[in-house]
C-alpha positions as a Markdown table, in Angstrom:
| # | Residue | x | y | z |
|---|---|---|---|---|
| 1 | Unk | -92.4 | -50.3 | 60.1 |
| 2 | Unk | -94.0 | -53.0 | 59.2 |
| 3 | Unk | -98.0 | -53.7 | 59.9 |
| 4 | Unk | -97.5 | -56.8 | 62.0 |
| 5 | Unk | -94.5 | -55.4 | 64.5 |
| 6 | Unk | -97.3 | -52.2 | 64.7 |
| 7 | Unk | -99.9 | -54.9 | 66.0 |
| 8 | Unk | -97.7 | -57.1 | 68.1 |
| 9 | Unk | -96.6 | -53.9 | 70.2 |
| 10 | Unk | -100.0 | -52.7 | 70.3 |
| 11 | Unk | -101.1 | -55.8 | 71.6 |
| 12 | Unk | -98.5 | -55.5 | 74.2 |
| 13 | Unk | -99.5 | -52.4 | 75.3 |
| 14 | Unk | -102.9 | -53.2 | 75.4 |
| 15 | Unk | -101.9 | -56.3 | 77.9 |
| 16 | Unk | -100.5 | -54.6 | 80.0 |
| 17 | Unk | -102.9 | -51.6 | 79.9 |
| 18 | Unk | -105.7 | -54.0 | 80.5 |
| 19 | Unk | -104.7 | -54.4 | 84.6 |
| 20 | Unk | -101.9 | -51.3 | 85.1 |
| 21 | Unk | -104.6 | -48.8 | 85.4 |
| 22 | Unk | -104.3 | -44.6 | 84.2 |
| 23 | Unk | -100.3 | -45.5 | 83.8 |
| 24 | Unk | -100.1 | -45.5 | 80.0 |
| 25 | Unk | -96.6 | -43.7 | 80.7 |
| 26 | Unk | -95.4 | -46.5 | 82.9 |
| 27 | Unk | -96.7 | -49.0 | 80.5 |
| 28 | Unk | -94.9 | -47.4 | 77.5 |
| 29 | Unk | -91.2 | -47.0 | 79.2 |
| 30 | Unk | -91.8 | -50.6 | 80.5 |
| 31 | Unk | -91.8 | -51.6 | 76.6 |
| 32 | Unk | -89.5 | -49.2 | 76.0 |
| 33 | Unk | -86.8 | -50.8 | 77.7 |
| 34 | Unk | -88.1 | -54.7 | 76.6 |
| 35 | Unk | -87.5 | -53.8 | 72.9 |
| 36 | Unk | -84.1 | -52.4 | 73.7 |
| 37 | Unk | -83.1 | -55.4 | 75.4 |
| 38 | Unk | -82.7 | -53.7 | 78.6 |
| 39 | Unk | -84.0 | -53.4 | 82.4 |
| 40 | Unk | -86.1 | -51.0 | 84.4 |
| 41 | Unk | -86.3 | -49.7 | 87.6 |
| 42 | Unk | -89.4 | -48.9 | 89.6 |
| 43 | Unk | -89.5 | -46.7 | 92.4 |
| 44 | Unk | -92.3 | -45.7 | 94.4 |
| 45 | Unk | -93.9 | -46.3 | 97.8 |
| 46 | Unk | -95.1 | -49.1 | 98.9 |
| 47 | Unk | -98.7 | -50.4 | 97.3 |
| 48 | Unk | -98.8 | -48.5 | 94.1 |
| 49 | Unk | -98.6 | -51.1 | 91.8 |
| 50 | Unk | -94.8 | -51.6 | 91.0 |
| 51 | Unk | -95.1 | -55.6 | 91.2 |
| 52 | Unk | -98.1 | -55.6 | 89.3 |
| 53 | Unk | -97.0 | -53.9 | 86.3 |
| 54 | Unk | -94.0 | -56.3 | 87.1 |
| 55 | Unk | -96.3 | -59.1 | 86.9 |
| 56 | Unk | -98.5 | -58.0 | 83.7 |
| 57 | Unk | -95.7 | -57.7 | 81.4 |
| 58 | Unk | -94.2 | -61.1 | 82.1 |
| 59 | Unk | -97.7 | -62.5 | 81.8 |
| 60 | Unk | -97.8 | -60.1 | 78.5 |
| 61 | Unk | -95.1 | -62.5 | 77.2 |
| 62 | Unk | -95.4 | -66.3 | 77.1 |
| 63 | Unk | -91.6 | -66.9 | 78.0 |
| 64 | Unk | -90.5 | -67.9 | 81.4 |
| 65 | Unk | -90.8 | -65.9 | 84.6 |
| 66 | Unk | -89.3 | -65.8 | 88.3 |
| 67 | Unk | -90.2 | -63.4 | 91.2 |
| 68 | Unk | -87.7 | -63.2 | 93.7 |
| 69 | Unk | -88.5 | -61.4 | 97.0 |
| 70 | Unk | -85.4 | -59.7 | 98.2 |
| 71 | Unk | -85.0 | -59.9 | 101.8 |
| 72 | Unk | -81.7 | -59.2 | 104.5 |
| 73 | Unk | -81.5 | -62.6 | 104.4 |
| 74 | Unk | -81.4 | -63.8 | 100.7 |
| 75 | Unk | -77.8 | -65.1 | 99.3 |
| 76 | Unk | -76.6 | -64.2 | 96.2 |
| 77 | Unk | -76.6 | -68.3 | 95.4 |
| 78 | Unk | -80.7 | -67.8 | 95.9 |
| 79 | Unk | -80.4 | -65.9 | 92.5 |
| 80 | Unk | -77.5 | -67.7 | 90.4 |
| 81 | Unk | -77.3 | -71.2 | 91.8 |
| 82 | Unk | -74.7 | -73.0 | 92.9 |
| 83 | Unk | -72.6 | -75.9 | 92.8 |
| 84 | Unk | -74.2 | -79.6 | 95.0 |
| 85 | Unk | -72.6 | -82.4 | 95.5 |
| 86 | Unk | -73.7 | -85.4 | 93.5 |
| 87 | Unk | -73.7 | -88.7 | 95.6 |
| 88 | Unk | -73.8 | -90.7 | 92.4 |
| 89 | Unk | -70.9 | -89.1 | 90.4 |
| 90 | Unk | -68.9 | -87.7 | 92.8 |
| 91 | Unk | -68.8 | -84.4 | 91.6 |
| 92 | Unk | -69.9 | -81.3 | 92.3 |
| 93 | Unk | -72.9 | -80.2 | 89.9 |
| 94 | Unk | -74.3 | -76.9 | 89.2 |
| 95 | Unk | -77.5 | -76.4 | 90.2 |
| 96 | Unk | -79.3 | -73.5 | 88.2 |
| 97 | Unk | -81.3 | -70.6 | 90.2 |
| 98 | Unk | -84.2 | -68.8 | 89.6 |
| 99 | Unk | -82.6 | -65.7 | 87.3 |
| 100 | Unk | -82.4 | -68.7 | 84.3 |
| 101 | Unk | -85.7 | -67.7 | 83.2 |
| 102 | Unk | -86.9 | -64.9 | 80.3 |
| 103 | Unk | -88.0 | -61.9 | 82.8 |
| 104 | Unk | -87.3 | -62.1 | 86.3 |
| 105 | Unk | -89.3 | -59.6 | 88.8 |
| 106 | Unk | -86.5 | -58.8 | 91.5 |
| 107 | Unk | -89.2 | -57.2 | 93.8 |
| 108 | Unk | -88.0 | -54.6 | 96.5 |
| 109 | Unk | -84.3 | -55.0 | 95.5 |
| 110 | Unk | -83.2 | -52.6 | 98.1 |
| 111 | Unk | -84.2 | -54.6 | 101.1 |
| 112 | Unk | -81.3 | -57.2 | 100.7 |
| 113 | Unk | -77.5 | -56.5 | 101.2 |
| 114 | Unk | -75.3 | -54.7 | 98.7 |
| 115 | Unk | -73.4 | -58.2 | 98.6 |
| 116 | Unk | -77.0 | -59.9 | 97.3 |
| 117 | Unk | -77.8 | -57.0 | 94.5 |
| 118 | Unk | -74.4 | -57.1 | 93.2 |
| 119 | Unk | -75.4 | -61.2 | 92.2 |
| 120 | Unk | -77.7 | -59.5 | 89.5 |
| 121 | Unk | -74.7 | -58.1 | 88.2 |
| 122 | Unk | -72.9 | -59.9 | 85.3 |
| 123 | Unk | -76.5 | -61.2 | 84.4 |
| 124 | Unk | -77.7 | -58.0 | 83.6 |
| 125 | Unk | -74.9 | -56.4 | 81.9 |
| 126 | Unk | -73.3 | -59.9 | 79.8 |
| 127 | Unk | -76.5 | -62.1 | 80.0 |
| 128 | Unk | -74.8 | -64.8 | 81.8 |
| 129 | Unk | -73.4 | -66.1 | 85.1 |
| 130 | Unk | -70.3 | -67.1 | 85.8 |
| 131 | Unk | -69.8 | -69.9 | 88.9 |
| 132 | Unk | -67.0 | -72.2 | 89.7 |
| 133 | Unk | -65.0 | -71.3 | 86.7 |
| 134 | Unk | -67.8 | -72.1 | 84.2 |
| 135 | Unk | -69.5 | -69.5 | 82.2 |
| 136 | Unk | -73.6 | -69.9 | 82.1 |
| 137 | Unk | -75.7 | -68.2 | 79.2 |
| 138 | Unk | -78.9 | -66.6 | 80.1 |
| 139 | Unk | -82.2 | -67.4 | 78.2 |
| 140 | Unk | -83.2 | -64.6 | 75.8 |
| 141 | Unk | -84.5 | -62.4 | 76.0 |
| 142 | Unk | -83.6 | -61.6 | 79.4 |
| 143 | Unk | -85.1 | -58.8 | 81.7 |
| 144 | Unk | -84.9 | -57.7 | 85.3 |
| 145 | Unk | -87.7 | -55.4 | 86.2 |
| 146 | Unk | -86.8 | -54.4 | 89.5 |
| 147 | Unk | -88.8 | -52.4 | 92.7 |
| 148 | Unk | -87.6 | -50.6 | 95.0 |
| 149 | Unk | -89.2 | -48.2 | 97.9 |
| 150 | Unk | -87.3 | -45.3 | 98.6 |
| 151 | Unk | -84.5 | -45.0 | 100.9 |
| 152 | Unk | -85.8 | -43.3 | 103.8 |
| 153 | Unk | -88.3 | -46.5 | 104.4 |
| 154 | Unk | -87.1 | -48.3 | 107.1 |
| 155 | Unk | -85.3 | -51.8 | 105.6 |
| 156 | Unk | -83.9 | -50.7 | 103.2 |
| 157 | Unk | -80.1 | -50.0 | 101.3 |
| 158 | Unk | -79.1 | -47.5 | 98.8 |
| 159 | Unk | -78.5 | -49.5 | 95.5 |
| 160 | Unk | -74.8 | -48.9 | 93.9 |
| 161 | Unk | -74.1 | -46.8 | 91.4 |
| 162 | Unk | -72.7 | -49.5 | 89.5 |
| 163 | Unk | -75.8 | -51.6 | 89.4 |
| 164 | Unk | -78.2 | -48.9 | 89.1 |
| 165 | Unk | -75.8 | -48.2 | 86.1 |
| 166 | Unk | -77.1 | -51.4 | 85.1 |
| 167 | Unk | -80.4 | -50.3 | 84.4 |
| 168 | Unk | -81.8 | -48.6 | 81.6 |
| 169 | Unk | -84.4 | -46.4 | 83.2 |
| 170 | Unk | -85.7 | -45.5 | 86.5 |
| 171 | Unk | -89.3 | -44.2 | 86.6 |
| 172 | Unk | -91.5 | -43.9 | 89.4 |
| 173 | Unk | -95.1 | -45.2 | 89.7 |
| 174 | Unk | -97.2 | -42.2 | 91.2 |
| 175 | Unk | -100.7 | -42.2 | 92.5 |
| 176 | Unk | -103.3 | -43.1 | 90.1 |
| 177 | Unk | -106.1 | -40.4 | 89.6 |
| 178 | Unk | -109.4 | -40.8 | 91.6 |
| 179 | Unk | -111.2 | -42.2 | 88.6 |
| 180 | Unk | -108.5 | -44.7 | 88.0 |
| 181 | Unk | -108.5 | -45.5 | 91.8 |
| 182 | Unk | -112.3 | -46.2 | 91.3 |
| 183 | Unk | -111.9 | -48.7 | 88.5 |
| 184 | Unk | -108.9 | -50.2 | 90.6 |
| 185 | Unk | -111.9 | -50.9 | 93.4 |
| 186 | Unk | -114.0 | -52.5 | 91.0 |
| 187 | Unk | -112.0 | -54.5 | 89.4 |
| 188 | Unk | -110.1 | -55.8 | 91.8 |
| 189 | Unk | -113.3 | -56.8 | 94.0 |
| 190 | Unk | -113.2 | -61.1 | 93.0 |
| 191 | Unk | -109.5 | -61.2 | 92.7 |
| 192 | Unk | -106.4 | -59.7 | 91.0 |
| 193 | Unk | -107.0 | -59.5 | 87.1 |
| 194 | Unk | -103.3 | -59.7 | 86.2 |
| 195 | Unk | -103.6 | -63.7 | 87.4 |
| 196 | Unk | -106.0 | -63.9 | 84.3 |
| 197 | Unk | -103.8 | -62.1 | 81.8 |
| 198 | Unk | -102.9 | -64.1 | 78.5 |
| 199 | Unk | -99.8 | -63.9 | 76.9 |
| 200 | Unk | -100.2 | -61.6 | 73.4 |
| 201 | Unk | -96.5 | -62.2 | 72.3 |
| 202 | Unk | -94.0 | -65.2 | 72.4 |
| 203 | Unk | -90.5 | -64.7 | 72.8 |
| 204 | Unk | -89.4 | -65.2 | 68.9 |
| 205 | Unk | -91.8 | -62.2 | 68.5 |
| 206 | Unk | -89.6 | -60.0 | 71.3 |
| 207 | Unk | -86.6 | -61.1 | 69.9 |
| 208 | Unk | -87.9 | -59.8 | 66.5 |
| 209 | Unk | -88.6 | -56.6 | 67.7 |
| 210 | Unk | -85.8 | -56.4 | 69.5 |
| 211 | Unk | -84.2 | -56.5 | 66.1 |
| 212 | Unk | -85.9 | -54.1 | 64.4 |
| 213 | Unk | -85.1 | -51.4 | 67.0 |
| 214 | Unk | -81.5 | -51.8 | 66.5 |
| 215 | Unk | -82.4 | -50.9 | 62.8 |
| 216 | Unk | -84.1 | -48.1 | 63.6 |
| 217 | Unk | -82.7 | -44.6 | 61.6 |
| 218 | Unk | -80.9 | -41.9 | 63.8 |
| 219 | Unk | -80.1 | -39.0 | 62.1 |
| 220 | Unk | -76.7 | -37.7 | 62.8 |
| 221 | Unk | -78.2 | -34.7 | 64.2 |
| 222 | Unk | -80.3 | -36.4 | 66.7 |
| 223 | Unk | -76.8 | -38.2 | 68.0 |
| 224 | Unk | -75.2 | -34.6 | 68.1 |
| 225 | Unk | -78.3 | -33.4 | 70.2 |
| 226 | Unk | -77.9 | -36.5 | 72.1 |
| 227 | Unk | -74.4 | -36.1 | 73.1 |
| 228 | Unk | -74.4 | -32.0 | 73.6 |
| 229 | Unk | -77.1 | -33.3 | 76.4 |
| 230 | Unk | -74.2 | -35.5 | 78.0 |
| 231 | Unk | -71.8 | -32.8 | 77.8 |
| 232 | Unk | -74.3 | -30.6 | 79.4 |
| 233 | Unk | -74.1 | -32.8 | 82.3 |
| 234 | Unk | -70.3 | -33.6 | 82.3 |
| 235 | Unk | -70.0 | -29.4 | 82.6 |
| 236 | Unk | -72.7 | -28.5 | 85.2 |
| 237 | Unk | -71.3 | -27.0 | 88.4 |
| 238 | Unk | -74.6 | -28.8 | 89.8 |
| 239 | Unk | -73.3 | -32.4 | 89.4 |
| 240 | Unk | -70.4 | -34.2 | 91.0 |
| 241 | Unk | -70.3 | -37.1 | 88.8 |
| 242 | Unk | -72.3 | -36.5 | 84.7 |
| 243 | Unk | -73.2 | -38.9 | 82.5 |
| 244 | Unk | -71.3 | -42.0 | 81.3 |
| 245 | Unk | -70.6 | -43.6 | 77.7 |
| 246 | Unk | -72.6 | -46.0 | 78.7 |
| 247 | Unk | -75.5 | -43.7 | 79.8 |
| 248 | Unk | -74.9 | -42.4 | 76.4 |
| 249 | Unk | -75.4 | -45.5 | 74.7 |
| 250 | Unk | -78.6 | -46.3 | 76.8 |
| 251 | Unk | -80.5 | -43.0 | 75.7 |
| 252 | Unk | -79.5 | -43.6 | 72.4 |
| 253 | Unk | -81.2 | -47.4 | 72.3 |
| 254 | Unk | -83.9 | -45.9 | 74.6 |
| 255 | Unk | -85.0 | -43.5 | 71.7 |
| 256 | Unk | -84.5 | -46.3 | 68.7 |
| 257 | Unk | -87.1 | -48.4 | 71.1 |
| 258 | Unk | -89.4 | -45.4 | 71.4 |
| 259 | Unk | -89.4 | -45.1 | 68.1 |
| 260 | Unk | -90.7 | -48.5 | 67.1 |
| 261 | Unk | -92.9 | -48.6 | 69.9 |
| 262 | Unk | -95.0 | -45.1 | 68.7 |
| 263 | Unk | -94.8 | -47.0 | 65.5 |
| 264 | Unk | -92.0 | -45.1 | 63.6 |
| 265 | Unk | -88.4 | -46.7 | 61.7 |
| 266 | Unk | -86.6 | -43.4 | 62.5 |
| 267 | Unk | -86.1 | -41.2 | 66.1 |
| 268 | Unk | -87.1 | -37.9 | 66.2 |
| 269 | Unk | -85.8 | -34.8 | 69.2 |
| 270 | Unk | -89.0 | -35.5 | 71.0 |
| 271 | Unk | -87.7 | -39.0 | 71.6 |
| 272 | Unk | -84.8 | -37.6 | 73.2 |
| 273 | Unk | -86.8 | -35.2 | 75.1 |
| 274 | Unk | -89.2 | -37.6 | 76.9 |
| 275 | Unk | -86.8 | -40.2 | 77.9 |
| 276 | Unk | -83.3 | -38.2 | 79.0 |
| 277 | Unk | -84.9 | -38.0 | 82.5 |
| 278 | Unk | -85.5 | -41.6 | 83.2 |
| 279 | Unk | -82.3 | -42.8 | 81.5 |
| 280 | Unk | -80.0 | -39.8 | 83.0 |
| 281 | Unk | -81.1 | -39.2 | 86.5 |
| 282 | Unk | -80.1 | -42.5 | 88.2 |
| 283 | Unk | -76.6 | -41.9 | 86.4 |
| 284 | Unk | -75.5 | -38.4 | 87.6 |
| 285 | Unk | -74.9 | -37.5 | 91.3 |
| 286 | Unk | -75.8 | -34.0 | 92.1 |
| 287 | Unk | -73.6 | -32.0 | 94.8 |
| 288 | Unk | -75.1 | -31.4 | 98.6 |
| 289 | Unk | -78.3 | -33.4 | 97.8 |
| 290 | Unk | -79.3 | -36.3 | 100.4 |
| 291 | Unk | -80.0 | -40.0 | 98.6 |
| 292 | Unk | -83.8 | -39.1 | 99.0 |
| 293 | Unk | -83.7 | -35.9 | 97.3 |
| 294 | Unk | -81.3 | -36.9 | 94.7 |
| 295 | Unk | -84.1 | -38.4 | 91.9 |
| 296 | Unk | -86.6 | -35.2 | 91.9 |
| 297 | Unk | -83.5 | -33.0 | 92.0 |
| 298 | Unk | -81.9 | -34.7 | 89.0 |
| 299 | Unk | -84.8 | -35.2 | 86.7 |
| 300 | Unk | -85.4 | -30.9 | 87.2 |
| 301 | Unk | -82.1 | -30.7 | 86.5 |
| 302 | Unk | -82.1 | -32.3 | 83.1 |
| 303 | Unk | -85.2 | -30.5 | 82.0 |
| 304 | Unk | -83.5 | -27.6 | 82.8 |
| 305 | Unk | -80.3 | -28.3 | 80.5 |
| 306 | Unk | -82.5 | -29.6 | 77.8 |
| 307 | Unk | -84.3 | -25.8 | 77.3 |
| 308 | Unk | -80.5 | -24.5 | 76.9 |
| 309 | Unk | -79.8 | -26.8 | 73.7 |
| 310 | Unk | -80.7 | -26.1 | 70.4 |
| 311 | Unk | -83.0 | -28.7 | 68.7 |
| 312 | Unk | -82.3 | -30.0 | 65.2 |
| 313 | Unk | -84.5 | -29.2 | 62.6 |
């Protein structure tokens, strides 16, 4: 891997790290699933910094950004546009919404209808939007990093499996330790430090990485270890519905992106390993578990089929 893709992702890191305090985890899968090309998912409570990691890695990038606040009340044409009436021309004319940017922060996604969430959609799966017959590319590189609190909170819907599907990990914030918390006091005492964070990439430079992790070495082995995983979870009596193709394909990018981001041009088991949770347990449906209990339960339950496979030498 070449010396300056090492530096630009270690200045990325170091961005972010600046103002996302003690979460070098979070930080990491956040880049993770920027080099792939992909989106994230952030789950926590309220108030434990899911819209400011949000917020430090579009700043971390000088491309565009967009927060949308998802409410009951927000349309799905709040996020794609739609089509005015011109006075002048007489036509109809398509008036672009706020997802037409480079990262777009969709900020406690669960609070608006199912109808809303499914707007995100097409743009996060094909990169585009599709309104009155027209077809509408996206800028790239395009990202949704999304929040959510969990579903007991009062407000709140379950996402659909089809758009959490959407989604190349879900990870969940935590509390920070009390040492952490302690610099989080002082620093945050004038103001929020994530309103003074410069960008250390452009966009050509994300685009350039997210080239290099597509040509990222996987061993054939790894891809067999990959896929006995899937099985694993297509055959457990402890799962109504396993894992997809497509959840296949996600790990599988997930790890290339790992790979580049600890600095390496090849994937190694350990790459599988750390990210199977986060990529797998939004995907599978266990049986007799409530939507609250189903994201602890799953991410057990893939550590537990990863000790009964056999890692490649």
């Amino acid at each position: 891997m070449a010396t300056e893709s090492r530096s630009m992702v270690a200045d990325l890191e170091a961005s972010m790290s600046s103002v996302v305090l003690g979460k070098p985890r979070v930080v990491k899968m956040c880049l993770v699933a920027l080099l792939a090309g992909e989106h994230i998912l952030l789950e926590d409570v309220p108030g434990v910094g899911k819209t400011l990691v949000g917020k430090a890695l579009a700043r971390s990038v000088s491309g565009d950004f967009a927060r949308l606040q998802f409410t009951p009340d927000l349309l799905p044409s709040d996020i794609v546009g739609s089509s005015v009436f011109d006075a002048k021309t007489s036509e109809f004319v398509y008036k672009q919404g706020p997802i037409f940017v480079n990262i777009v922060l969709a900020d406690e996604i669960n609070r608006a209808p199912p109808r809303t969430q499914s707007a995100l959609l097409e743009a996060m799966s094909d990169q585009q939007v599709s309104a009155d017959g027209q077809t509408h590319r996206l800028p790239r590189p395009f990202m949704v990093i999304a929040t959510q609190n969990p579903y007991e909170f009062a407000g709140t819907y379950p996402l659909p499996e089809s758009q959490l599907d959407r989604f190349l990990m879900r990870i969940s914030m935590g509390y920070p330790d009390r040492s952490e918390e302690l610099r989080v006091l002082s620093t945050h005492r004038v103001g929020e430090p994530v309103d003074h964070l410069q960008a250390a990439v452009g966009v050509a430079q994300v685009l350039e990485l997210q080239q290099q992790v597509r040509e990222v070495s996987v061993d054939s082995s790894i891809s067999e270890y990959l896929l006995d995983l899937v099985d694993a979870t297509r055959q457990s009596d402890e799962l109504h519905v396993g894992v997809s193709t497509r959840g296949s394909l996600c790990l599988y990018r997930a790890a290339q992106a790992f790979a580049v981001v600890e600095g390496r041009t090849y994937v190694v088991p350990d790459d599988i390993k750390q990210l199977a949770a986060p990529v797998f347990s939004h995907r599978v449906v266990l049986r007799g578990y409530a939507h609250d209990r189903q994201r602890e339960a799953a991410e057990l339950l893939i550590a537990r089929l990863l000790d009964t496979i056999p890692v490649p030498d």
